[in-house]
C-alpha positions as CSV (number, residue, x, y, z in Angstrom):
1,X,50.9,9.3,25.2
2,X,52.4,12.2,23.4
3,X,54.7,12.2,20.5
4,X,56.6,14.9,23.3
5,X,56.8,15.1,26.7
6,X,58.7,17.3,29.3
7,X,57.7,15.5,32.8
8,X,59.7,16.9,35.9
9,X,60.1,13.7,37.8
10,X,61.6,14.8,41.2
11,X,63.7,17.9,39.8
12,X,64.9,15.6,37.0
13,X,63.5,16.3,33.8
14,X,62.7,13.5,31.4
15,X,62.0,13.6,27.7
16,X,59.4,11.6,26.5
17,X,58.4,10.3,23.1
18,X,60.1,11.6,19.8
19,X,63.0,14.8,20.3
20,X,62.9,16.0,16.9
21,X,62.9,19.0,14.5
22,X,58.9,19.6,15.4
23,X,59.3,20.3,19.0
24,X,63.1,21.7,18.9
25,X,62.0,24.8,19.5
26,X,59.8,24.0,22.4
27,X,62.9,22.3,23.9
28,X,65.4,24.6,24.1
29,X,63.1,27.2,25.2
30,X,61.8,25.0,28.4
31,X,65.2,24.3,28.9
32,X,67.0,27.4,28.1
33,X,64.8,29.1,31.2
34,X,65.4,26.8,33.5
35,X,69.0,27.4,33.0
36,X,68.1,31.2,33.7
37,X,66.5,30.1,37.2
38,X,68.0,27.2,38.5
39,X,72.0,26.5,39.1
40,X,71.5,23.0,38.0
41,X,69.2,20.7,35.9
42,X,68.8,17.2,35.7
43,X,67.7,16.4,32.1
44,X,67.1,12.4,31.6
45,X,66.8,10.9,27.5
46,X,66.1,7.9,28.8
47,X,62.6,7.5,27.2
48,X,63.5,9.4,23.8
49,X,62.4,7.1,21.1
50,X,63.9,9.2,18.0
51,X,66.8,11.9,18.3
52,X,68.3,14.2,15.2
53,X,70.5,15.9,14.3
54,X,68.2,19.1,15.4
55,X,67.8,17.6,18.9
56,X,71.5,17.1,19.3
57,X,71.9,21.3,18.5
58,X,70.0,22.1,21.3
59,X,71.8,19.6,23.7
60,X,74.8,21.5,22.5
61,X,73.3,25.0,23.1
62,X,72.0,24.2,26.2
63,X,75.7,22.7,27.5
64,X,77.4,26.1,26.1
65,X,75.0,28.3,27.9
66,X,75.4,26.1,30.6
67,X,78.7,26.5,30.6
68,X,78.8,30.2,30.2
69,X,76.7,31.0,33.2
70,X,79.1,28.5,35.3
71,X,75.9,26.3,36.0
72,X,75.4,22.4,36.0
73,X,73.9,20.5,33.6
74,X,73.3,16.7,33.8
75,X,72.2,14.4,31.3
76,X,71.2,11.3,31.9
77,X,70.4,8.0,29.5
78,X,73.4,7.2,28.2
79,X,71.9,3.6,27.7
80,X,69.6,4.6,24.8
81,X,70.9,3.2,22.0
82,X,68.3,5.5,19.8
83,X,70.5,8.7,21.0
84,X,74.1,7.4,21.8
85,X,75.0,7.3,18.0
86,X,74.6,11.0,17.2
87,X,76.0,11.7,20.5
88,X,79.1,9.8,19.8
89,X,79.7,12.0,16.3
90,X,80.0,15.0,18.3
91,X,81.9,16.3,21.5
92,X,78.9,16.1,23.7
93,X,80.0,12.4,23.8
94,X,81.3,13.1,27.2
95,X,77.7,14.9,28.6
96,X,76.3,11.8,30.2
97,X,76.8,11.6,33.7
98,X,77.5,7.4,34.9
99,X,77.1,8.0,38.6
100,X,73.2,8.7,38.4
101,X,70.4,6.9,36.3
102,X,66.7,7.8,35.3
């Protein structure tokens, strides 16, 4: 396996491997034009085995653009313990959606 993965898993797209400063940049772009096609995306950190403080910057630009362009964006893995403690730090605390699981 990969030290990073983007796998679209039935329309819900799950991070694989380590979300980091390396592959930032590949990240946000993926995401950021999927967000240009699509009115929502599913985006599961379920399998993330090591978030920072670069990964989290992306969550965040992806939920303001998100935002700004009145789309949906769901992120799911709110059970990783690897990623829940930077989340909690910030105000994307509130990003993970309960009702659906990855």
């Amino acid at each position: 396996m990969m030290d990073f993965q983007i796998v679209n898993n039935k329309g819900v797209y799950e991070i694989h491997g380590d979300f980091t400063t390396t592959n930032t940049n590949e990240a946000a772009l993926y995401f950021s034009n999927l967000l240009d096609k699509y009115y929502e995306i599913v985006i599961c950190l379920k399998k993330v085995r090591k978030f920072d403080d670069s990964a989290l910057k992306v969550m965040q630009f992806l939920t303001n653009k998100a935002t700004r362009r009145s789309k949906t964006l769901f992120v799911l893995g709110k059970n990783n313990k690897r990623i829940t403690s930077l989340f909690n730090k910030t105000s994307l605390k509130g990003i993970f959606r309960n009702d659906y699981d990855c």
